[in-house]
N, C-alpha and C positions, 0 to 999 in steps of 0.2 A: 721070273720074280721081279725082275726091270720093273717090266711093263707095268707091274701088277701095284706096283707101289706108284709107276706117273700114274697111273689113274687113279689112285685113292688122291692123289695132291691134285690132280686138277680138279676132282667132286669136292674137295675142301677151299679151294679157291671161289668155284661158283657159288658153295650155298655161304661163302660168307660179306665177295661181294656184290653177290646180284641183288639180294636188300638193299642197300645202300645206293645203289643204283636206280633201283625202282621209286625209293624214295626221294629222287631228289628230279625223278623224271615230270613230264607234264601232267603226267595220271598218279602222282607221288600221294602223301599222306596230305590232305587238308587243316588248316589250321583252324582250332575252335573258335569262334568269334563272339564275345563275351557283350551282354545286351546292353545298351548305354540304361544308367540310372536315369528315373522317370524325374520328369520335371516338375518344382513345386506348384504348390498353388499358390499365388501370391495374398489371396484374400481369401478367408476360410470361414466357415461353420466352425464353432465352438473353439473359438481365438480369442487370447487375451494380449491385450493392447496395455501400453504406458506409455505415456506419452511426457515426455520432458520438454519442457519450453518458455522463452523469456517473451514477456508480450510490454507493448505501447499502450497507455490508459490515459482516457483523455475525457473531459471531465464536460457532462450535457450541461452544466450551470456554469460557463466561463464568467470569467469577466471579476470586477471587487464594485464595491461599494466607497463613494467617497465620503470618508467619515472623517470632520475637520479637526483640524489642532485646538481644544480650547480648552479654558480650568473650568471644569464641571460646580466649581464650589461656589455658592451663592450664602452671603453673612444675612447675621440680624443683630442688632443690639438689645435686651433686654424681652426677648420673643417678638420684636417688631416683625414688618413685614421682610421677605428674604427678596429684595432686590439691590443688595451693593455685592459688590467683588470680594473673592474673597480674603479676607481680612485673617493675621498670623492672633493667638493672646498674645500679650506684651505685658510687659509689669514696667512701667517708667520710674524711676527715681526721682522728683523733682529739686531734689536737695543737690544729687552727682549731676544730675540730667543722662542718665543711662540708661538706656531702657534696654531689659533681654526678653528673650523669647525661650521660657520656662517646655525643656523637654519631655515633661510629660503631657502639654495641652498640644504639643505640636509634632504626632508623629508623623511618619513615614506614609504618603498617600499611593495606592492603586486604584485606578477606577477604569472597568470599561466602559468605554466610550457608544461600542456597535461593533457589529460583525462586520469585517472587508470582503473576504472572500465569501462570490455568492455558491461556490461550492462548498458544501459541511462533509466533506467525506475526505479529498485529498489536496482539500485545502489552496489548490492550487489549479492551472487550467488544465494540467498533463503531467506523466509520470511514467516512471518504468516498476517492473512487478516480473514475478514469475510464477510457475507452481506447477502439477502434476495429473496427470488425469490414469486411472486407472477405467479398463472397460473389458465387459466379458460380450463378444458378441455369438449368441444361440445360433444366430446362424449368417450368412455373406450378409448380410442386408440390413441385421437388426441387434445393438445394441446395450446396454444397459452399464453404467459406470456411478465412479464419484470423482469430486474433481477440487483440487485445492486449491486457494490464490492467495499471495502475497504481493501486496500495494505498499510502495513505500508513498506513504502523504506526506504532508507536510510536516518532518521533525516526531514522525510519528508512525506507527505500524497498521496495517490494516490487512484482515486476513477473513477470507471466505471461503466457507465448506460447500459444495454443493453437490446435490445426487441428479445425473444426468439419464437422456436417453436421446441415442442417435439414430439417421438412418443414414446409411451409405449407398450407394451403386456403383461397385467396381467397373471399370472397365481400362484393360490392360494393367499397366503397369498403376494407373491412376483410380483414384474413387473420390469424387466430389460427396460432402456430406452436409448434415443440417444436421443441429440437435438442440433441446430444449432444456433446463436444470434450472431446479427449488434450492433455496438452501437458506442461510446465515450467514451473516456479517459482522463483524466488531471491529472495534478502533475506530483508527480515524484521526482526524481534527479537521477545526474549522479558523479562521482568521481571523481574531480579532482586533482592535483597534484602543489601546490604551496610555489614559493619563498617569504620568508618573511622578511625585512631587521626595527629592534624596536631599535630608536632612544632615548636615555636620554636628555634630554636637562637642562639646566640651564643660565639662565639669557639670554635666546637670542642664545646660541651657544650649540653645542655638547661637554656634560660631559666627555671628553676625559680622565677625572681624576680617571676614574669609574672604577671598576675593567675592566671587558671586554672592557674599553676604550669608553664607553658610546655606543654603538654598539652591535647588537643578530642580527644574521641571521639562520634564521631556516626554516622549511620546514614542510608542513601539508597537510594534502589528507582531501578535504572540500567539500561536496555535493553541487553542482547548480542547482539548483530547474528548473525543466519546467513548462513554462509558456504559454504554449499552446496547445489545445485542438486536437488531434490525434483520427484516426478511430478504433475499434477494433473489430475484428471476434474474434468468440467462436467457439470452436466444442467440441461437449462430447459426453461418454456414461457413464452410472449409474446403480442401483439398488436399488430398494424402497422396505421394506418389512413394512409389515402393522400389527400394536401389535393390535391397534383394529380396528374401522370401521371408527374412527377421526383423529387419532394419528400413524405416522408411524417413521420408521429413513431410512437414506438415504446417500449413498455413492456414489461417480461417482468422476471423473475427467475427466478435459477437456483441450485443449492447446490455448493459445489466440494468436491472430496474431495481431500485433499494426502496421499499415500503417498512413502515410502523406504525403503529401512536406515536402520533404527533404533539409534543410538548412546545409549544414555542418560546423562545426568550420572554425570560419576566424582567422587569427595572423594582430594584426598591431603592430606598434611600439611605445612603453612609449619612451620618447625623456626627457629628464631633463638636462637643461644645467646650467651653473655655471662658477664661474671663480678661478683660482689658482695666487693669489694674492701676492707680496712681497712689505713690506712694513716697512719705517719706521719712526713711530709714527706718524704722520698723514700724512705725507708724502707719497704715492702709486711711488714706484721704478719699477713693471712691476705688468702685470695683462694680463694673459691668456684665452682665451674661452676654456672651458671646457664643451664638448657633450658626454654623455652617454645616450647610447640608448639601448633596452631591448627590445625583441620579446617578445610578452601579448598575449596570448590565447583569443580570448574570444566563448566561447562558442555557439552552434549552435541549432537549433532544428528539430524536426522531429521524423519520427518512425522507425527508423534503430536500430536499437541492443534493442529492447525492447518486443522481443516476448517472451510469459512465458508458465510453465504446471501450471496445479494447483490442485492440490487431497482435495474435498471435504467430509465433517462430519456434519449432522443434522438432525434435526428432523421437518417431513411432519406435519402439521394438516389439514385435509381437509374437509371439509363440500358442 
């Protein structure tokens, strides 16, 4: 019976640890080895792109225009011919010997002078802007988007839609591109150049008792906003490098061409007339017509001087 019982304990020892044995031997169980995940494509068939980025705008019309300090206002006495300077109405007293300069004949003058800036679009030689490009591409190579811009010009906003189309050619991690886009324009200004004549008044008449004699004439370069919506072409080329399979950054510049009907500045004429009065005490002894007249700018539109480059900076996410 001994016996009979060590041998049921030594068949219980073998079959429990000769497993465990075999398994840890050099012919033991093999371990599953699980397949690494496949590698993305970095540029794809039927991907959509955004592109976010601040660009450099710099303006094909540099430069201004010298447009001088002077008083555009040319007098006449009684419709004579207009070659004297120009002359304020006055009403003399000759009883007090006072003479004022009556606030209704003698307001508050603006005139422009001419345009400075030979850019009409941002007013200025250069600038910063940003804005957003949206693109579906059908396939690695090819394309189709829109694309928005924001130009800060001069004291003023300027913003362009346009519908794009690119080609690309991947290669590696990078893809050099070109693309073409139509669209529209608005905003804007341009620079002008204007005479300014700031009157004091008090009780009815010019404070002639003022220092300056109630009278400032001065001179200020004052952006004119456009007010009408103009074409614009794009052309560019770029370069997209891709950090992962989502996410890339992107450089490129491109130059824009801004076309319309062309309206250009018209001059007409401020006309202000008045009379030079001698009087005494209620009594009127002579009274003159007094015409002075002033060539006025007034401003024109269209897309003449407002074609620009622009060197782009951002970052792609694409899915």
């Amino acid at each position: 019976m001994k016996k009979l019982t060590l041998t049921f304990c030594a068949i219980f020892v073998v079959l429990t640890v000769a497993p465990a044995i075999y398994a840890d031997g050099p012919e033991g169980k093999k371990e599953v080895m699980q397949p690494a995940p496949p590698v993305c494509e970095l540029y794809r068939a039927h991907e959509w792109d955004l592109d976010i980025w601040g660009g450099f705008m710099f303006s094909g019309n540099s430069g201004k225009f010298d447009v001088p300090d002077v008083d555009p206002f040319s007098s006449s006495i009684n419709n004579g011919p207009f070659f004297k300077p120009d002359i304020d109405p006055t009403v003399t007293d000759i009883a007090t010997g006072i003479t004022t300069e009556p606030q209704s004949q003698n307001p508050n003058e603006r005139i422009n002078l001419g345009r400075v800036s030979k850019d009409q679009l941002i007013g200025r030689d250069n600038t910063f802007g940003g804005g957003v490009d949206l693109k579906y591409f059908w396939s690695k190579f090819f394309g189709a988007g829109i694309e928005g811009i924001g130009i800060a010009s001069k004291t003023n906003f300027a913003g362009a839609e346009l519908a794009t189309l690119t080609l690309r050619y991947p290669w590696g991690r990078f893809a050099p591109y070109g693309w073409g886009g139509i669209g529209a324009v608005e905003g804007g200004a341009a620079l002008y150049h204007f005479f300014n004549e700031r009157h004091e008044y008090v009780g009815g008449v010019v404070n002639t008792a003022a220092v300056n004699g109630g009278e400032r004439e001065f001179w200020t370069d004052d952006p004119v906003s456009n007010h009408h919506t103009r074409g614009i072409g794009q052309l560019g080329i770029g370069l997209e490098y891709r950090v992962t399979c989502h996410v890339g950054l992107m450089a490129d510049f491109s130059w824009n061409f801004v076309f319309g009907p062309d309206h250009p500045d018209r001059i007409h004429d401020i006309v202000e007339i008045g009379n030079i009065v001698t009087e005494r005490g209620t009594t009127v002894l002579r009274s003159d017509i007094l015409t002075n007249v002033a060539p006025d700018l007034h401003p024109g539109h269209g897309g003449s001087d407002q074609d620009f480059g622009m060197a782009r900076f951002g970052f792609t996410f694409s899915y």
